[in-house]
Structures are given as C-alpha cells and as structure tokens.
C-alpha positions, 0 to 999 in steps of 0.5 A: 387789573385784579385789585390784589395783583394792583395793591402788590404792584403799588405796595412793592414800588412803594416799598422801592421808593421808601427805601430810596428815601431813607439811603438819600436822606441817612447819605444827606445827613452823614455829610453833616446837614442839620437832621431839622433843617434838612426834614423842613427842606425835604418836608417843603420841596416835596408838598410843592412838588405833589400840589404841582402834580395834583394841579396839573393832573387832578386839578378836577378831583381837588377836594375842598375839605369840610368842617369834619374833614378838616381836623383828621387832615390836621391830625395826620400832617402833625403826626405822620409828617411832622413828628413821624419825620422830626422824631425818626430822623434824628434817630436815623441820625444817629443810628444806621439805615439798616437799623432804621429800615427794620425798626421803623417796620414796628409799624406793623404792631402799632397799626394791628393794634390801632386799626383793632380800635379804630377800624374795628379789626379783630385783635386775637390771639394769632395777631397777639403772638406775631406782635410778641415776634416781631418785638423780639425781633427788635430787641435784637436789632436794637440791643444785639442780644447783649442788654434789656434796654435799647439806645434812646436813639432806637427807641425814637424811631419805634416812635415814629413807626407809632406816628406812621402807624396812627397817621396810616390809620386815620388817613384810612378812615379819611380816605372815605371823604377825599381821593389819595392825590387830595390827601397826599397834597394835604397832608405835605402841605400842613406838615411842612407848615407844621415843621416850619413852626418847630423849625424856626423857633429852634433853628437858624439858616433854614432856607440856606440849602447844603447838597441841594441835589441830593435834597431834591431828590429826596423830596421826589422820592418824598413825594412818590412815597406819599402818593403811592402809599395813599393809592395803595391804602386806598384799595387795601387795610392798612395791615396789608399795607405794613406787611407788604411794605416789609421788602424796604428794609430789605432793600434798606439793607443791600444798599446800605451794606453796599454803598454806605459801609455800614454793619449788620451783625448776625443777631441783628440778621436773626431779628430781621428775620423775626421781623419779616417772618412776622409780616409773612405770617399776618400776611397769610392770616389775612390780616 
C-alpha cells in the first residue's frame, strides 16, 4: 500500500477513535465521576489493555529501552499522558466537548512551532500566518468574540494541546530507536504511574470505580488512539500528523450536538472554521 494513502487511513480511524474517547470521557464526567480518579482508571486500564496486546502480538519486537532511550520514554509518559490528560480533562470538565475537540486542536501551532526547534523543520512566513488563523480561531471559540481574555478552563486545555504537541514531538524522535507497539506500551505504562503519584496524594477511593463499563470503553478507545497515533507518526511528520487528525473535532461536534445537547454559537462555527481552514492550508503546503 502507498505510504500516503496508509497514513491517511490511520490518521482518519485515529481521529474517529479520539474523537470516541473525548464524548465517552465528557459522558463520564457529567455523571459526576471525579475528572482525577476517572483519568488514572482510564490512564491504567488502557496501559494494561496495550502491554496485553504488545504481549501476545509483539512480544518479538518488545524493545528494552537503553540508557539514552530511557529519559525521552519518561518525558513523553510525564507530559503527553500525565499532564496532557490531568491538565485537559479538568478543563473538558468544565467546558463542552465541542470547545474541547476544537482547542485541543492548537496542537497544530504548538508542533509547528516545536518540530521547527527540535526536528529541524522550517518555520516561515506561510506557517507564521497560519499560526495567526488558527489563533483567531480560538479567541472566537473560547471568548464568542465578546472579550480579550478566555475562561481559565479554555486555557487548560491549550495547555494540554502544548503537552500533546511536546509529547508528539519527541516521541518522533523516539521513534528512531524503538517500534510504535513499544512506545505505546511505554508510554501507558509510565503515565499511569505518573498519574497514580499525583492521584494519590490528593485523592481518596481511586480503585472504587463508577460507570465501569463506560470507563472500560474509554480506555479501549485510549489504547486505539495510542497505537494508532504512533503507527501514523511512525511513517508521517508530526505536522501531518496534527493537521490531518482536524476531522476530530468535527466529529467532536455532530456527536456532542446530537447526543450530549450541547451548543455551538455561530461565532464559535466561524472559528472552527478558521481552525480547520488553517490545517488545510499546512496541509497543502506540506508542512
């Protein structure tokens, strides 16, 4: 198969299943499960769901990882698993799906940004301008044109889009010394670790689970998302990788209009647009 037809199927089941994950877990949390509790459970679940899978499937391409290898691994699960999903979750909490599907998309501008620095990729003037479209694409989701400043809770979740961005960003690098299934597995597992740590010492009842189905099937679509994300990166950039992943808060949205009641003003539309219009265009730029 042509690699470019293979990362545009894994990209758009990648951007299906994330976009799964983010209805489940904004489902999960409006029944009033504890946002920390619920993201170690998922965070577990799911790291024991891929270490069963790399097992029984990759047991033979299992990589040890090496002195060097070893801090990127630990870097990637602390950010990209443990603060990416703490940090975002409490602000999908208290914010919609749809405004999360489309802000956790600032992706894009935090990996252009990163992989020009750590990759080596070219930062000019065309990216320079996409970044300013996409960033009014967010003031008019976050704010609906009517202020300067978003809620705190908006602003959390571009945060975590800069953990995604940073976590996407050296896994590509890790990805020259270790195969996707390791990486995924690696990654789960020290996160959950990472996660138990902070959860503990803040919370009680973390092994008393609410809604388990719903919580299992949320860390399938957890673990879906990491092995497929990392089977993409591993034959595209991680630009692609961001742009192309801008169908989830499409999908975010039909489903969260649909089944979750939730509101999309039009000024949020116009900047979703925006949003959309600026992965298109890094996408046909090559970037």
């Amino acid at each position: 198969m042509d690699v470019k037809v293979k990362g545009f199927i894994l990209v758009s089941f990648t951007s299906i299943v994330w976009a799964v994950l983010i209805i489940l877990s904004k489902l999960i949390l409006n029944k009033g499960v504890d946002v920390f509790i619920y993201s170690f459970q998922m965070i577990s679940i799911a790291a024991v769901f891929i270490a069963l899978y790399v097992s029984i499937f990759h047991r033979a391409e299992l990589v040890v990882p090496s002195r060097k290898l070893l801090p990127k691994l630990l870097l990637i699960a602390l950010v990209g698993t443990a603060g990416a999903y703490l940090v975002g979750y409490y602000g999908l909490e208290h914010s919609s799906s749809i405004n999360y599907g489309f802000l956790v998309k600032t992706t894009v501008v935090f990996t252009v940004i990163l992989a020009h620095f750590l990759l080596g990729e070219e930062l000019n003037l065309h990216k320079a301008l996409l970044v300013v479209l996409l960033l009014m694409g967010v003031y008019l989701i976050t704010t609906e044109g009517k202020g300067l400043v978003p809620n705190k809770f908006d602003i959390l979740i571009v945060l975590s889009a800069f953990f995604y961005a940073l976590a996407n960003n050296i896994s590509k690098m890790a990805l020259r010394d270790i195969n996707s299934e390791s990486l995924s597995m690696y990654r789960m597992l020290f996160g959950s670790i990472f996660v138990f740590i902070f959860v503990f010492s803040f919370k009680n009842g973390i092994f008393s689970f609410n809604y388990p189905l719903y919580i299992v099937a949320a860390s399938l679509h957890l673990a879906a998302l990491m092995l497929l994300l990392y089977k993409t990166l591993r034959i595209t950039s991680v630009s692609y990788l961001s742009m192309m992943s801008m169908f989830t808060p499409i999908i975010v949205t039909i489903i969260g209009i649909i089944f979750l009641e939730e509101k999309f003003t039009p000024i949020q539309a116009v900047g979703g647009f925006l949003i959309i219009m600026s992965g298109i265009g890094i996408h046909k730029k090559n970037i």
